[in-house]
Kinemage of the C-alpha trace (Angstrom):
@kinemage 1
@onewidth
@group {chain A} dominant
@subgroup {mainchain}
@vectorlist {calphas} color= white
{ca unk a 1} P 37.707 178.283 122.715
{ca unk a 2} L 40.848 177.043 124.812
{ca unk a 3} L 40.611 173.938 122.971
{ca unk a 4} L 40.770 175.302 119.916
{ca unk a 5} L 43.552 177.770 120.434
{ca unk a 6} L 45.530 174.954 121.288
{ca unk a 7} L 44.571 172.574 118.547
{ca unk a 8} L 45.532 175.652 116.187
{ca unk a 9} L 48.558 175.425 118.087
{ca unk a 10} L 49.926 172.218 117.767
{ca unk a 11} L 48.747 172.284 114.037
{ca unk a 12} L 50.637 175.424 113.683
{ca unk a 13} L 53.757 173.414 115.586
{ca unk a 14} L 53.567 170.565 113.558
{ca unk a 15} L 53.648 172.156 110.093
{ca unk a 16} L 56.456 175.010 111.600
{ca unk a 17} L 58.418 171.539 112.148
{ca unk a 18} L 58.054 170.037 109.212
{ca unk a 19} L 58.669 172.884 107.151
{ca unk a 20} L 61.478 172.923 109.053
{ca unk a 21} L 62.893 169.806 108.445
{ca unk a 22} L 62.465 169.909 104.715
{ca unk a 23} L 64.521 173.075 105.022
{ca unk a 24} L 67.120 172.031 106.658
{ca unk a 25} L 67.485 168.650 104.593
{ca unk a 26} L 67.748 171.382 101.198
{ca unk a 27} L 70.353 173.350 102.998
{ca unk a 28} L 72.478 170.004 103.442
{ca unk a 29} L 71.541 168.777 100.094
{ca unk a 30} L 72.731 172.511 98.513
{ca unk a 31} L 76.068 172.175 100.508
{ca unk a 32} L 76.809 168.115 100.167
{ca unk a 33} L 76.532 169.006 96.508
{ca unk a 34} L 80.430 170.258 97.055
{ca unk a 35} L 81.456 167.254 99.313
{ca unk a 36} L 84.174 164.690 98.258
{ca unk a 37} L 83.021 160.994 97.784
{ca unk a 38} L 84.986 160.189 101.342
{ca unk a 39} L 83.231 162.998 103.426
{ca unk a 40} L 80.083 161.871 101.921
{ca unk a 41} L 81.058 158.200 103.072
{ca unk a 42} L 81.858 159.552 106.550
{ca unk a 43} L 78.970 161.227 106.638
{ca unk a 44} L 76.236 158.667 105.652
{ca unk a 45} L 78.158 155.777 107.953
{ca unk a 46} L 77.619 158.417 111.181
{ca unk a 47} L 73.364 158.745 110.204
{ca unk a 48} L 71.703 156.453 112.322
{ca unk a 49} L 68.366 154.159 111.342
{ca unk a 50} L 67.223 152.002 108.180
{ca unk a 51} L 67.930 153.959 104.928
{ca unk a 52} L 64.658 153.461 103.111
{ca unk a 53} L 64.324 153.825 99.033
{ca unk a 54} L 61.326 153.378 96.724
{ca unk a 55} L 61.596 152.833 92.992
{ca unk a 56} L 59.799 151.739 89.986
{ca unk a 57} L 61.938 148.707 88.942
{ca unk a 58} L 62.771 145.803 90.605
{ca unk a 59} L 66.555 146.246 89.914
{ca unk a 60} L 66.752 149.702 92.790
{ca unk a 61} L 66.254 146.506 95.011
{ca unk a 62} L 69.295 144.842 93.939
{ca unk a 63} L 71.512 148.575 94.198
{ca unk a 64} L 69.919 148.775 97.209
{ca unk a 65} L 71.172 145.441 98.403
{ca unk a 66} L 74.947 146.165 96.392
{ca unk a 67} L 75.166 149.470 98.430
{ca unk a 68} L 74.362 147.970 101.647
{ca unk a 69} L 76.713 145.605 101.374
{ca unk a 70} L 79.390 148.175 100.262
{ca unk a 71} L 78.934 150.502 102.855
{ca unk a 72} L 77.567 148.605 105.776
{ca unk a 73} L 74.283 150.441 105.728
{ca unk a 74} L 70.769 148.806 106.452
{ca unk a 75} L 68.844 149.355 103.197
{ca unk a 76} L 65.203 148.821 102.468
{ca unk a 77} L 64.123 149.262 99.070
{ca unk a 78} L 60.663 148.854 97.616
{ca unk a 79} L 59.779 148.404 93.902
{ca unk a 80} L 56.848 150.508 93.142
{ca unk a 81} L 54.387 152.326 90.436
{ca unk a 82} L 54.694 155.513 90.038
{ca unk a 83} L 51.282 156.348 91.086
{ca unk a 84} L 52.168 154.439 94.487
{ca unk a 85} L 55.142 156.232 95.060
{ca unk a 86} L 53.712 159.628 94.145
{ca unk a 87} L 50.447 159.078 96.656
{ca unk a 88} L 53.732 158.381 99.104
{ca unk a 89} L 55.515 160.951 98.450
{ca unk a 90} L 51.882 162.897 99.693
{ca unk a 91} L 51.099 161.230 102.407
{ca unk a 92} L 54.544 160.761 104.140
{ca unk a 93} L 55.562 164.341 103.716
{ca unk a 94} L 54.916 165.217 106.894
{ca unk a 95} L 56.026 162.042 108.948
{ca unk a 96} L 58.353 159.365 108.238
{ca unk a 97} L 58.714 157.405 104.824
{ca unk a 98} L 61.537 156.885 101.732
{ca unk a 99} L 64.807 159.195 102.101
{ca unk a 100} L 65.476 158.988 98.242
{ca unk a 101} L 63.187 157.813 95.353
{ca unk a 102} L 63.867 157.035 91.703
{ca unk a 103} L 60.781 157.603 89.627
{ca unk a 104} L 59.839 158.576 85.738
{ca unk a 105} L 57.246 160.533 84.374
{ca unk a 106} L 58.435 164.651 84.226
{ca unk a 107} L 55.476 166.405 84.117
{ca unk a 108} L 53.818 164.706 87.608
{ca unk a 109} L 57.390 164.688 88.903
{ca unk a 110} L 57.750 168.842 88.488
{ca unk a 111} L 53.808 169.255 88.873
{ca unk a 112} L 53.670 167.296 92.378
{ca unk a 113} L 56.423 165.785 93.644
{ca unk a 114} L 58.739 168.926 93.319
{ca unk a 115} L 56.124 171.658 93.023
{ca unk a 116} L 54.684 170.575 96.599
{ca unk a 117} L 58.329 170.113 97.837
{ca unk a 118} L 58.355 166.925 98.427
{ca unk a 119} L 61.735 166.046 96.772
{ca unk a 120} L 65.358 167.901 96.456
{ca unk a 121} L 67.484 167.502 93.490
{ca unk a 122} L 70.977 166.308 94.342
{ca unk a 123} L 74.062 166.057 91.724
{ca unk a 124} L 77.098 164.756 93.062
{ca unk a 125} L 80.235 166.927 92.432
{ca unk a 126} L 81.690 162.939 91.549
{ca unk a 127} L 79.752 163.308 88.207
{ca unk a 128} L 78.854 166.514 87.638
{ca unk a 129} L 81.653 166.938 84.852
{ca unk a 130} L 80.074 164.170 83.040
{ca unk a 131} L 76.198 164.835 83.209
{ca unk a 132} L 74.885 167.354 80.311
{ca unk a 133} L 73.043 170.527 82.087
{ca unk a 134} L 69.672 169.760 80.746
{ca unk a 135} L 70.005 166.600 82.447
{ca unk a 136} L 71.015 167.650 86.331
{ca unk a 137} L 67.956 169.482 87.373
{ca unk a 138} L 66.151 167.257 88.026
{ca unk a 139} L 68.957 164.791 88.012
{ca unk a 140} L 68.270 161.710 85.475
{ca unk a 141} L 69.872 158.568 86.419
{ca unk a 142} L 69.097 156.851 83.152
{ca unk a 143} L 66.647 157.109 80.005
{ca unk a 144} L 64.679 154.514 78.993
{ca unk a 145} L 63.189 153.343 75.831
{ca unk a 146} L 59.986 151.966 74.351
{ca unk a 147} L 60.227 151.215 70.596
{ca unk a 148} L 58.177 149.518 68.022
{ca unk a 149} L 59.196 145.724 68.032
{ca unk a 150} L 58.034 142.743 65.992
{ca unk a 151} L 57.661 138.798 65.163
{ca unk a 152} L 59.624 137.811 62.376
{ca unk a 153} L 58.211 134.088 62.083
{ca unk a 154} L 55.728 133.005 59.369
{ca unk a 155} L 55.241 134.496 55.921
{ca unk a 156} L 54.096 138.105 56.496
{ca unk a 157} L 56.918 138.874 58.292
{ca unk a 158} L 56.562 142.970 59.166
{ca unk a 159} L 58.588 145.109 57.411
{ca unk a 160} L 58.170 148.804 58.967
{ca unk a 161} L 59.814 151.426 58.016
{ca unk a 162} L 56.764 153.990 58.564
{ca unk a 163} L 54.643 154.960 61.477
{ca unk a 164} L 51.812 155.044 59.073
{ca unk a 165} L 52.197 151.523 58.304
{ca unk a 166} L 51.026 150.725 61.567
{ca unk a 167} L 47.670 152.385 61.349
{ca unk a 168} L 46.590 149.844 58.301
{ca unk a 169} L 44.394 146.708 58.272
{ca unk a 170} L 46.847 144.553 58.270
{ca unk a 171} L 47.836 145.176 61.797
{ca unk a 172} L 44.488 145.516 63.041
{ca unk a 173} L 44.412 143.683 66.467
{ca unk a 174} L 48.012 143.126 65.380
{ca unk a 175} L 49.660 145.555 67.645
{ca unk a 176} L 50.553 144.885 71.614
{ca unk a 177} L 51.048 148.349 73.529
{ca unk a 178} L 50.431 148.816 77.588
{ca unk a 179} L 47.010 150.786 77.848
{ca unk a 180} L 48.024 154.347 78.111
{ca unk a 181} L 45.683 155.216 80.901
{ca unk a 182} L 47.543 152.660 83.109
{ca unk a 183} L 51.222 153.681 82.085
{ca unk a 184} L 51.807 157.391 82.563
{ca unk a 185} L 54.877 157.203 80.670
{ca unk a 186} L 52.913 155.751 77.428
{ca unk a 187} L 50.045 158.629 77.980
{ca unk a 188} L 52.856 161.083 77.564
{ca unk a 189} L 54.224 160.047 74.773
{ca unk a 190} L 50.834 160.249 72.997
{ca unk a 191} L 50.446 163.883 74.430
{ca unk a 192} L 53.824 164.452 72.172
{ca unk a 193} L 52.750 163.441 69.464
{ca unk a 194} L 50.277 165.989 68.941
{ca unk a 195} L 52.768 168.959 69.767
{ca unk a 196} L 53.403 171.035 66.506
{ca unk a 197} L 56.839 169.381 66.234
{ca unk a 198} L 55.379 166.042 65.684
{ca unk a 199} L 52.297 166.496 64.243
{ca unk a 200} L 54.308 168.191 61.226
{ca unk a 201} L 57.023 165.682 60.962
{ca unk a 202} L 54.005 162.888 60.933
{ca unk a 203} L 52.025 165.372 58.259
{ca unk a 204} L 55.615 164.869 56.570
{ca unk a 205} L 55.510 160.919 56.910
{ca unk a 206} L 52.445 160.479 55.648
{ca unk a 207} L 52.944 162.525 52.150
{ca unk a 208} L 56.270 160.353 51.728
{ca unk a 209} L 54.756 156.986 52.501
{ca unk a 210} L 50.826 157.701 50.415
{ca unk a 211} L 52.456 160.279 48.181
{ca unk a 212} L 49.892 162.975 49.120
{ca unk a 213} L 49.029 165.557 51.572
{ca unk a 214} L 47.407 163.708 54.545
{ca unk a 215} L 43.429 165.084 55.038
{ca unk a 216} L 42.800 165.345 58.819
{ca unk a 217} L 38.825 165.257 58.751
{ca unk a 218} L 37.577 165.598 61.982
{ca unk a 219} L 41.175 165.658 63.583
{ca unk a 220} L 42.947 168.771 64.899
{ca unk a 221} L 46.242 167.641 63.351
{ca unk a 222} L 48.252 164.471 62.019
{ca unk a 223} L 49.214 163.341 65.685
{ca unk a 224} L 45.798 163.072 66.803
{ca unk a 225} L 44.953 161.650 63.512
{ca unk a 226} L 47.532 158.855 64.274
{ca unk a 227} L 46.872 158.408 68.039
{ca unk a 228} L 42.998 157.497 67.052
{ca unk a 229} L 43.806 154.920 64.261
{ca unk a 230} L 47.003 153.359 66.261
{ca unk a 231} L 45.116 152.810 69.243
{ca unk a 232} L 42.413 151.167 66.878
{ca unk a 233} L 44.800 148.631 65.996
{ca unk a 234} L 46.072 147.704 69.507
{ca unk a 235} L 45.482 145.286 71.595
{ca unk a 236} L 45.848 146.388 75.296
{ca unk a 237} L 48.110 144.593 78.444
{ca unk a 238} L 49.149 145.668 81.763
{ca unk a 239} L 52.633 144.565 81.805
{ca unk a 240} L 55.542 145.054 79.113
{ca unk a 241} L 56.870 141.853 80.346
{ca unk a 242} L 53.966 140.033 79.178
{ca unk a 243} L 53.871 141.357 75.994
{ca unk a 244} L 57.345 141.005 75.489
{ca unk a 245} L 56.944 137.392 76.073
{ca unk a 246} L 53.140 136.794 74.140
{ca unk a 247} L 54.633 138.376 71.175
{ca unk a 248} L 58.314 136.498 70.945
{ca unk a 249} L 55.650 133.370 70.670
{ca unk a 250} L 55.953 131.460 66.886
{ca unk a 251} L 51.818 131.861 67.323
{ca unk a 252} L 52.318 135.798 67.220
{ca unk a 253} L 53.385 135.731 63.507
{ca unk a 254} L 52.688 139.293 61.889
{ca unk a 255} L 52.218 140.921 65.103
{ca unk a 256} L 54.292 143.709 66.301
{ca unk a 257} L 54.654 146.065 69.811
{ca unk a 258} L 55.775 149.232 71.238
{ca unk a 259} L 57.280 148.398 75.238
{ca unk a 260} L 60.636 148.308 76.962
{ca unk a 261} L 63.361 147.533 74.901
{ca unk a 262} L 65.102 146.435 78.306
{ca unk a 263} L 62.569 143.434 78.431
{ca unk a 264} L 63.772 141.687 75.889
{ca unk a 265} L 66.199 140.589 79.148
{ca unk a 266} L 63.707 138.153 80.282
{ca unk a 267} L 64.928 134.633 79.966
{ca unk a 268} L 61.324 134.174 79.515
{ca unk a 269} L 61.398 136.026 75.862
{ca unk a 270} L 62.514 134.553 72.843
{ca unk a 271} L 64.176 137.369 71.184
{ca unk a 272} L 65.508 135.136 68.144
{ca unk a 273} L 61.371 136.102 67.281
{ca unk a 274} L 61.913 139.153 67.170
{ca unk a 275} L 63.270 142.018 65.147
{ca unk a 276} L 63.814 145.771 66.687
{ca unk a 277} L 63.078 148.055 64.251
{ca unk a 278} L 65.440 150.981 64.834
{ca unk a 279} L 68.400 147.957 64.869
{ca unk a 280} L 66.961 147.311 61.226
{ca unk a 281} L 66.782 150.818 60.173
{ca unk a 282} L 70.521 151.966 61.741
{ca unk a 283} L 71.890 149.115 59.306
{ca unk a 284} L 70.356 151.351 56.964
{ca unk a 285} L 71.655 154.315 58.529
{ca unk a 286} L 68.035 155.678 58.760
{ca unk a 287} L 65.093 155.611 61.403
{ca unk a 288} L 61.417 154.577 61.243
{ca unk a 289} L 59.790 157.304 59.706
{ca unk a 290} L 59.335 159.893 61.597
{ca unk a 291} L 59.979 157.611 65.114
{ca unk a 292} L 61.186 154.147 65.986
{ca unk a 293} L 59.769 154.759 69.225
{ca unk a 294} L 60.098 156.974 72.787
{ca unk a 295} L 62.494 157.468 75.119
{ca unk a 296} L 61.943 158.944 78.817
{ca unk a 297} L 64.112 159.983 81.912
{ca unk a 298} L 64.123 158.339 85.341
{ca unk a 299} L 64.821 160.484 87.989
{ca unk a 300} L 67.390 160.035 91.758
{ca unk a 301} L 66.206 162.551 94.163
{ca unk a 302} L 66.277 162.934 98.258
{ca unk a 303} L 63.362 163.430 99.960
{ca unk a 304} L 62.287 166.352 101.664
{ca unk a 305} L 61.760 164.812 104.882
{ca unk a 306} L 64.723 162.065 104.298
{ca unk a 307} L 66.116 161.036 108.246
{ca unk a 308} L 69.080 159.766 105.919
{ca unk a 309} L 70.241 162.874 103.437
{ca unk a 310} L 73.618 162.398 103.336
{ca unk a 311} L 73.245 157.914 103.101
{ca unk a 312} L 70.902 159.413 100.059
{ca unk a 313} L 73.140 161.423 98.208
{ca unk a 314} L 75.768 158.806 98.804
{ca unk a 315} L 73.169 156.136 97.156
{ca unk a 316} L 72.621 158.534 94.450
{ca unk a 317} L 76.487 159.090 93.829
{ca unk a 318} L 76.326 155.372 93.745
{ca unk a 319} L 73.462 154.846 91.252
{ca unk a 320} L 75.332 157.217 89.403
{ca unk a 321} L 78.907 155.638 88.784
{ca unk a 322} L 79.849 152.024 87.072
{ca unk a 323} L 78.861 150.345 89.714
{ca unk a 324} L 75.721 151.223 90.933
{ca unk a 325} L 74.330 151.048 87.168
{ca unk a 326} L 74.842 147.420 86.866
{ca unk a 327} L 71.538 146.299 87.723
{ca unk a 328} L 70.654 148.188 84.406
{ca unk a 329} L 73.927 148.756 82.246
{ca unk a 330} L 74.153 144.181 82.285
{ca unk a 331} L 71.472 144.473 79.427
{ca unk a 332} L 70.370 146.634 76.219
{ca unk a 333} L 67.824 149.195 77.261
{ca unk a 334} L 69.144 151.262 79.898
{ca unk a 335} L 71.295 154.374 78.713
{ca unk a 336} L 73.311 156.438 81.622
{ca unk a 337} L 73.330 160.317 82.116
{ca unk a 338} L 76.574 159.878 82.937
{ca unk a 339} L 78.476 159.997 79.776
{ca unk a 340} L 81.438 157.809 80.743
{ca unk a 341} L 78.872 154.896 81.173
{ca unk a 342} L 78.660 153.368 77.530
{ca unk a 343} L 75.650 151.134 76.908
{ca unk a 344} L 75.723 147.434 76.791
{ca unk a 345} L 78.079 146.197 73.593
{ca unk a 346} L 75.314 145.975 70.299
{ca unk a 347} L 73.241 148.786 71.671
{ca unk a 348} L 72.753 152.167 70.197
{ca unk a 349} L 74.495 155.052 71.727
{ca unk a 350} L 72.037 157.510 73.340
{ca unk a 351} L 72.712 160.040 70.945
{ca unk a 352} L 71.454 157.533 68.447
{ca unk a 353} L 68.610 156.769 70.239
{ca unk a 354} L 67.464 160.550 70.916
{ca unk a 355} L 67.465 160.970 67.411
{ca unk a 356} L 65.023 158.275 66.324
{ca unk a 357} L 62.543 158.574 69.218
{ca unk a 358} L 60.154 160.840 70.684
{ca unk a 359} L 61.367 161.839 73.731
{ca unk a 360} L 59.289 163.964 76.867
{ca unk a 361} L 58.719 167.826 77.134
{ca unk a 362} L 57.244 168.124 80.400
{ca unk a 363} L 55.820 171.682 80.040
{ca unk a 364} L 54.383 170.909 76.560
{ca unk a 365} L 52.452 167.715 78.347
{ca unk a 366} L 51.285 169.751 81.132
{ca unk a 367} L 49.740 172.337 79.016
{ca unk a 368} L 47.948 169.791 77.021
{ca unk a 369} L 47.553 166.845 78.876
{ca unk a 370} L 43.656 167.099 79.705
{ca unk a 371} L 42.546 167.732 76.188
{ca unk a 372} L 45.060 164.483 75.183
{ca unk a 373} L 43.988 162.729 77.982
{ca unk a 374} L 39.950 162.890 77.205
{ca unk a 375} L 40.640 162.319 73.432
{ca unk a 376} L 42.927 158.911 74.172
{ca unk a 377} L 40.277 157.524 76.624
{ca unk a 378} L 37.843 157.836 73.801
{ca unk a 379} L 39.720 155.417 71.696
{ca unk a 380} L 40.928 152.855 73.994
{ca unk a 381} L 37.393 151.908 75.167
């Protein structure tokens, strides 16, 4: 019985501790929120101890290595999925791990990472001014876009100016997209679609491309309808890179995508092969009908357990100004909260961009994210 008393004990110790320490990093989160950029400098030069960062891009490691060399501050980042930074997140809450994390996906984010207290949303009082309010809690560093892309070699050249078009024969097998049950991100977007926002304005699409009211048979609405006959058409990869580059090939005449616009970086992609559709329809002054694509936040947060908070907040201030976004502003793709960031020259604005893509509602795609979830897996097999 003594044993156990004790063991209750030191459990009881431990978790008083950590809850502790999560508490007191959110009370110096709350009040850095009003410090200047030099007491937060001051501050994060006096914390002792690697600063340690995990992302989902490969370009947090070159901030990483840009802020470190600023500030004089050991930095080790670590470019990871999301699903290996949210198992993390879990399994270092109560120990050592990252002091700040930048990581997409809303609904998991709010649902786990935030729900379970895990992370604490920061906004520096450096940008505040110029991030919109729907935008600073959780604070997004940057949206990102995946929109429908295609070969323009050979003779039948794509021409799409309708989601519909997509769900033909002609692009059967035609179509490269990153299986959905492997990219969060991509599953989400699907959940969207079947929202009564975008089932309607697809309802609408149809009618204008067929010239007549769309019959949903066994489907619940237009979204799913689209979802099961899209995916039919697809051809599944792991990596946007890849298909970036497969489909940029002369052999992928007729074929066409939905991935990272930001890919198209890759020395490794011939984008003289390609065409991006909402570039072809904003000539027009119009969109693909009803979507060119989807667009999705990535979030800077501290950790609850950070031994770094105020080196995080600094990186975060960082990420958040001209500097720090150069890993992502030096090519088309990446789109700033901060509205004094423009994107790269020849991009669309992100207003523009919000208005031709389908962009997240984490509530909406925690509601009905099982019932998506099951029907998608059905038609990816």
């Amino acid at each position: 019985m003594k044993k156990l008393v004790s063991l209750f004990l030191a459990l009881m110790l431990v978790l008083t501790s950590t809850f502790a320490m999560a508490e007191s990093v959110a009370d110096l989160v709350k009040a850095g929120e009003a410090l200047t950029h030099d007491e937060l400098v001051a501050k994060a030069q006096a914390e002792e101890g690697t600063f340690v960062v995990y992302g989902n891009t490969s370009r947090i490691v070159t901030a990483g290595e840009n802020f470190a060399e600023l500030y004089g501050i050991t930095v080790e980042g670590s470019n990871l999925k999301d699903a290996e930074i949210y198992e993390k997140l879990a399994n270092e809450s109560k120990g050592n791990g990252a002091d700040m994390v930048m990581i997409q996906d809303g609904a998991s984010l709010r649902d786990v990472a935030i729900a379970q207290g895990y992370l604490v949303n920061f906004v520096p009082a450096s940008v505040k001014a110029n991030v919109a309010e729907g935008d600073q809690d959780p604070l997004v560093h940057q949206y990102i876009n995946k929109v429908f892309i295609w070969n323009n070699k050979g003779e039948n050249v794509p021409n799409i100016t309708n989601v519909w078009q997509l769900t033909e024969e002609q692009f059967k097998g035609n179509i490269v997209f990153k299986t959905p049950d492997a990219e969060q991100v991509n599953m989400n977007f699907l959940v969207m679609l079947t929202s009564e926002e975008w089932s309607g304005k697809l309802a609408e699409a149809y009618k204008n491309l067929y010239g007549k009211e769309i019959e949903l048979g066994e489907y619940e609405n237009a979204g799913y309808k689209w979802i099961a006959e899209f995916l039919a058409n697809c051809v599944f990869g792991n990596s946007d890179t890849t298909l970036a580059e497969e489909l940029s090939q002369e052999t992928a005449a007729g074929k066409a995508g939905l991935f990272v616009l930001s890919k198209l970086r890759s020395s490794s992609v011939y984008t003289e092969n390609l065409t991006v559709g909402q570039y072809e329809a904003a000539k027009n002054g119009t969109i693909i009908e009803p979507f060119s694509g989807f667009m999705y936040p990535m979030y800077a947060m501290v950790t609850a357990n950070s031994s770094r908070p105020y080196t995080a907040m600094l990186f975060i201030e960082y990420l958040m100004g001209a500097d720090g976004f150069k890993p992502w502003g030096k090519s088309i793709g990446a789109y700033s909260s901060n509205t004094e960031l423009a994107p790269l020259e020849g991009d669309l604005g992100l207003d523009a961009w919000k208005a031709s893509l389908v962009m997240e509602d984490p509530e909406y795609i925690l509601e009905n994210y099982e019932d998506v979830y099951s029907f998608v897996t059905l038609h990816i097999q």
